[in-house]
C-alpha positions as CSV (number, residue, x, y, z in Angstrom):
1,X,-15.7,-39.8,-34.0
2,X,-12.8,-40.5,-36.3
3,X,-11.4,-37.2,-34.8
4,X,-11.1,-39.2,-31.3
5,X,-10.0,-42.3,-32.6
6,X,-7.5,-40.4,-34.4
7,X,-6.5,-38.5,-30.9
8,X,-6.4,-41.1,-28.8
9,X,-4.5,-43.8,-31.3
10,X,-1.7,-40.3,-31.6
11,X,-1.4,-40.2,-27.7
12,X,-1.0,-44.3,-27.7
13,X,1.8,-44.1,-29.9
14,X,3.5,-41.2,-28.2
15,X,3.2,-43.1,-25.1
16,X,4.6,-46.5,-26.6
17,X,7.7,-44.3,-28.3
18,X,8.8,-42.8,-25.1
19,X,8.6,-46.2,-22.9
20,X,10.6,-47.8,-26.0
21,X,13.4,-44.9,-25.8
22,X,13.8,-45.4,-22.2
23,X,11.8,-42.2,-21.0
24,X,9.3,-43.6,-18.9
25,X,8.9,-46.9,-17.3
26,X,5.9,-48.5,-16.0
27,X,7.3,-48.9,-12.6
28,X,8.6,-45.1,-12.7
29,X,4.8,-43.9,-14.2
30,X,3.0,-45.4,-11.2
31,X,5.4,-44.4,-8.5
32,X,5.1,-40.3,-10.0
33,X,9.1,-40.8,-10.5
34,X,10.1,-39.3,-13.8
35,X,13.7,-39.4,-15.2
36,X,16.2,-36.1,-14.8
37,X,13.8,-34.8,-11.9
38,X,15.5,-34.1,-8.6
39,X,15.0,-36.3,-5.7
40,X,12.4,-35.7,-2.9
41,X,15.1,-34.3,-0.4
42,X,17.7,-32.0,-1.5
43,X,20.4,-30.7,1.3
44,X,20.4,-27.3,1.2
45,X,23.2,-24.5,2.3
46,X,20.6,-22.5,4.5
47,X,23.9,-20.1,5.6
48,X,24.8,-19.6,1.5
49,X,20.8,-19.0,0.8
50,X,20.6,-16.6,3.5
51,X,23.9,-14.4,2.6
52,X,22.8,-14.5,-0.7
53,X,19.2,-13.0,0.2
54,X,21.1,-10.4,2.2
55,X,23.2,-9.8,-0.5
56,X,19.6,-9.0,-2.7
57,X,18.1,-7.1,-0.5
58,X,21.4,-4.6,0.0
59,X,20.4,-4.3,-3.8
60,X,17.0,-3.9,-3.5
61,X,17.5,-1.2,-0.8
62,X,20.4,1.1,-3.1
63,X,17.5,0.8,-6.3
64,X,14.9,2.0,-4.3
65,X,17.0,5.1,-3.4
66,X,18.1,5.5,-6.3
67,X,14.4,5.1,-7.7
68,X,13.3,7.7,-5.4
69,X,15.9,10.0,-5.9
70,X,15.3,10.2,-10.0
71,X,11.2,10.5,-9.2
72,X,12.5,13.3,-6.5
73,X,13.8,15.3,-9.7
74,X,11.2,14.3,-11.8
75,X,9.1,15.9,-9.5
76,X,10.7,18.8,-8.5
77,X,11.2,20.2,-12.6
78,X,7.5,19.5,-13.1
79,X,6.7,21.6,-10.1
80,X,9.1,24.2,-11.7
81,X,7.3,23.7,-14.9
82,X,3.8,23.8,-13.7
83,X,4.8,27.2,-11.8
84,X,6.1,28.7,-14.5
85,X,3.3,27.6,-16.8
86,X,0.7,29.3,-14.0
87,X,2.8,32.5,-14.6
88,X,1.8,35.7,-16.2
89,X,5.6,36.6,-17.0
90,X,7.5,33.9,-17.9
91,X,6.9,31.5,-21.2
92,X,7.2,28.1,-19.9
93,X,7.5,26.1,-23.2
94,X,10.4,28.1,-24.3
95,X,12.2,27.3,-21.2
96,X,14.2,24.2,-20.1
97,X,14.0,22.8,-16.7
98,X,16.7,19.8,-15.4
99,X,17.0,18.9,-12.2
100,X,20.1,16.6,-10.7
101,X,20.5,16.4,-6.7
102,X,19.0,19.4,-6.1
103,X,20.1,22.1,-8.5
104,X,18.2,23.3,-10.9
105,X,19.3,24.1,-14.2
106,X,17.1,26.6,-16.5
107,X,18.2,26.5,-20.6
108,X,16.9,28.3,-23.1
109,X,15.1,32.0,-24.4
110,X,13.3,34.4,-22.8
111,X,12.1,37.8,-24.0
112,X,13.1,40.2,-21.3
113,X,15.3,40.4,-18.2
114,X,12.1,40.5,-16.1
115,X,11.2,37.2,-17.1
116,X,14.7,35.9,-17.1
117,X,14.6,36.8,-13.3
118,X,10.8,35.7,-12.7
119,X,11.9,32.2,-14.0
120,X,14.8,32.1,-11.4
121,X,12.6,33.3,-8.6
122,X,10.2,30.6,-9.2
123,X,13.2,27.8,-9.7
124,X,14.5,29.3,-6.5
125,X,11.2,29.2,-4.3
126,X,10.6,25.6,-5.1
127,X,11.3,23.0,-2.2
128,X,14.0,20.9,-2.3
129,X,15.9,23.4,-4.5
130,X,19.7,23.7,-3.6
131,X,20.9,26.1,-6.5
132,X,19.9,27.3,-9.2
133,X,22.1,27.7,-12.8
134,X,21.2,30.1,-15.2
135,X,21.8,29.1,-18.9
136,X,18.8,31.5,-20.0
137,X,19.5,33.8,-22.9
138,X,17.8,37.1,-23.3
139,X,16.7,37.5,-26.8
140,X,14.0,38.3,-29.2
């Protein structure tokens, strides 16, 4: 009980500092009008709102393609990857695969020639692929 009086008799005196500081008064309580909010009507540039929505939505449209273009080579070096992990020949996890507007570039060490060329063929039979560069070393 003394936990409510307590709350209540905190709330009171809140209430009675901000009507003495000017915050609230009992006029502006009861009509729902608080000081520093905005009226009920506003005028509003409906011509500056709309260019600037059109101005967002150019935006919107140039990140989307630019979303779907980086997914586009996301997708296109795992399908690279996945083919050359399926492989018999080549060694995918020593084998680098990056992928920018649609070329293809293969880094790293392979053990034979063979494989050097399966790992093209593979880059070069995926959809979407434009070129293909060849940064593969033959080694042990």
């Amino acid at each position: 009980m003394k936990l409510v009086f307590r709350a209540v008799l905190i709330l009171a005196v809140v209430a009675l500092g901000a009507y003495l500081l000017g915050y609230w008064s009992p006029g502006d309580v009861m009509a729902g009008r608080w000081r520093g909010s905005m009226p009920a009507t506003v005028s509003v540039d409906t011509g500056a709102v709309r260019g600037r929505m059109n101005q967002l939505d150019g935006q919107a449209g140039r990140v989307v393609q630019k979303v779907d273009a980086f997914v586009s080579e996301a997708e296109m070096s795992g399908k690279i990857r996945s083919k050359m992990a399926l492989d018999d020949v080549v060694r995918a996890r020593t084998i680098d695969v990056s992928t920018t507007a649609g070329v293809v570039t293969l880094t790293g060490t392979v053990r034979s020639v063979a494989e050097r060329d399966q790992a093209l063929k593979l880059a070069r039979d995926t959809k979407g692929v434009t070129q293909v560069v060849d940064h593969l070393v033959v080694g042990p």
